[in-house]
C-alpha positions in Angstrom: 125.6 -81.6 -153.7 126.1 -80.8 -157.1 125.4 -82.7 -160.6 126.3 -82.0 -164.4 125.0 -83.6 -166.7 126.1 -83.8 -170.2 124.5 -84.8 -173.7 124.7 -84.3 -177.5 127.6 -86.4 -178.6 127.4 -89.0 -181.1 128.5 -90.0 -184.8 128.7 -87.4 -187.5 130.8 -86.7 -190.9 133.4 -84.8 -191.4 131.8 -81.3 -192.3 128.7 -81.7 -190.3 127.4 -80.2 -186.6 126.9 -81.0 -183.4 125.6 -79.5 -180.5 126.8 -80.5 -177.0 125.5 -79.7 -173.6 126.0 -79.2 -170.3 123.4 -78.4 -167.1 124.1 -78.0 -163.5 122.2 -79.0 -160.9 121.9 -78.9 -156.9 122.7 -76.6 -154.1 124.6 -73.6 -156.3 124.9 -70.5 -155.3 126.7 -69.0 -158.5 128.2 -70.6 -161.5 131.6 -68.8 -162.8 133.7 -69.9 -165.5 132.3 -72.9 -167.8 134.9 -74.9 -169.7 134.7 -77.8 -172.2 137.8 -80.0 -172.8 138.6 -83.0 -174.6 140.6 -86.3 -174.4 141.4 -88.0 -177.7 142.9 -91.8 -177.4 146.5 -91.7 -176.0 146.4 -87.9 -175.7 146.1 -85.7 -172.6 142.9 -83.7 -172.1 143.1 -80.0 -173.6 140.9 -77.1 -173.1 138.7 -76.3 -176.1 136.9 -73.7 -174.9 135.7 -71.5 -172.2 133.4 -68.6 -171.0 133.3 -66.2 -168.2 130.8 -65.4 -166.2 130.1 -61.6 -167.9 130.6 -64.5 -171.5 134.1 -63.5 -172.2 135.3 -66.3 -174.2 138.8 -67.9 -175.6 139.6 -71.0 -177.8 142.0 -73.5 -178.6 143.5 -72.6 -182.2 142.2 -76.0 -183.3 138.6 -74.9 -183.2 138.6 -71.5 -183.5 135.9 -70.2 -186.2 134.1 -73.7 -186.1 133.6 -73.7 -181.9 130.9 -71.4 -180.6 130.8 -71.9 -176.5 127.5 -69.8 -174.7 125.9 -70.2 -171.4 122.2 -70.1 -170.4 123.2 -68.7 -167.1 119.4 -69.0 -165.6 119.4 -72.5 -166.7 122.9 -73.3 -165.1 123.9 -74.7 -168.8 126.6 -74.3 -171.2 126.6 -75.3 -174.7 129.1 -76.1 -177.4 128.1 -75.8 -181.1 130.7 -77.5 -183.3 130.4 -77.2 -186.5 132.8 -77.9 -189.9 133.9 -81.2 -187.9 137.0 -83.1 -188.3 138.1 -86.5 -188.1 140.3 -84.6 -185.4 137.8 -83.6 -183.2 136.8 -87.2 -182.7 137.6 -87.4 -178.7 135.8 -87.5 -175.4 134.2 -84.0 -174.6 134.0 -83.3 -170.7 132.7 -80.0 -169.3 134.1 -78.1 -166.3 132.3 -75.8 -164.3 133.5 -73.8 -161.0 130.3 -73.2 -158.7 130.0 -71.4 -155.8 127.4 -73.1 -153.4 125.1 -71.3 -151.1 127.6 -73.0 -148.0 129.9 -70.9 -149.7 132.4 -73.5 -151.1 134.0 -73.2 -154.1 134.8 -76.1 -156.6 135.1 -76.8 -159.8 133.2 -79.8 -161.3 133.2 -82.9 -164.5 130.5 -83.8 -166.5 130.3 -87.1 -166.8 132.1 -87.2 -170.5 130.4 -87.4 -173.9 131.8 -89.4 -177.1 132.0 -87.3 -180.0 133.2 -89.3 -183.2 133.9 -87.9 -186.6 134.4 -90.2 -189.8 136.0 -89.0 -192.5 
């Protein structure tokens, strides 16, 4: 079985930081790509960012020089540092991770969701 676990949303101003999180836990093998994505009211879930497992990363346009995605790959946990935040970015942040467990399955996973609100 296999758990994530997100945290680090919350309220902040337009302009300021936050730093989300994401850990895996349970019977993994390997972890490969680690995504966040996020689901504003009445709009479909997008991918903000993700990273490889050698860290190759991408971004949506939206966040690009304000999003900084990283992995602690002996921790199983991938962060996202958002910073210069916009009343934009409110939505709900969910991270996706595809593991590899030692059965040799291969899935991808949801964090559980966490709110990120921006006021302007």
């Amino acid at each position: 079985q296999v758990q994530l676990v997100e945290s680090g949303g919350g309220l902040e101003q337009a302009g300021g930081s936050l730093r989300l999180s994401c850990a895996a836990s349970g019977s993994i093998l390997r972890v490969n790509e680690m995504d966040w994505y996020r689901q504003a009211p009445g709009k479909q879930r997008e991918l903000v960012a993700s990273i490889t497992s050698s860290g190759s990363t991408n971004y949506a346009d939206s966040v690009k020089g304000r999003f900084t995605i990283s992995r602690d790959n002996a921790k199983n946990t991938v962060y996202l540092e958002m910073n210069s935040l916009k009343a934009e970015d409110t939505a709900v942040y969910y991270c996706n991770i595809g593991i590899i467990r030692y059965s040799g399955a291969r899935s991808s996973y949801w964090g559980q969701g966490t709110q990120v609100t921006v006021s302007s």
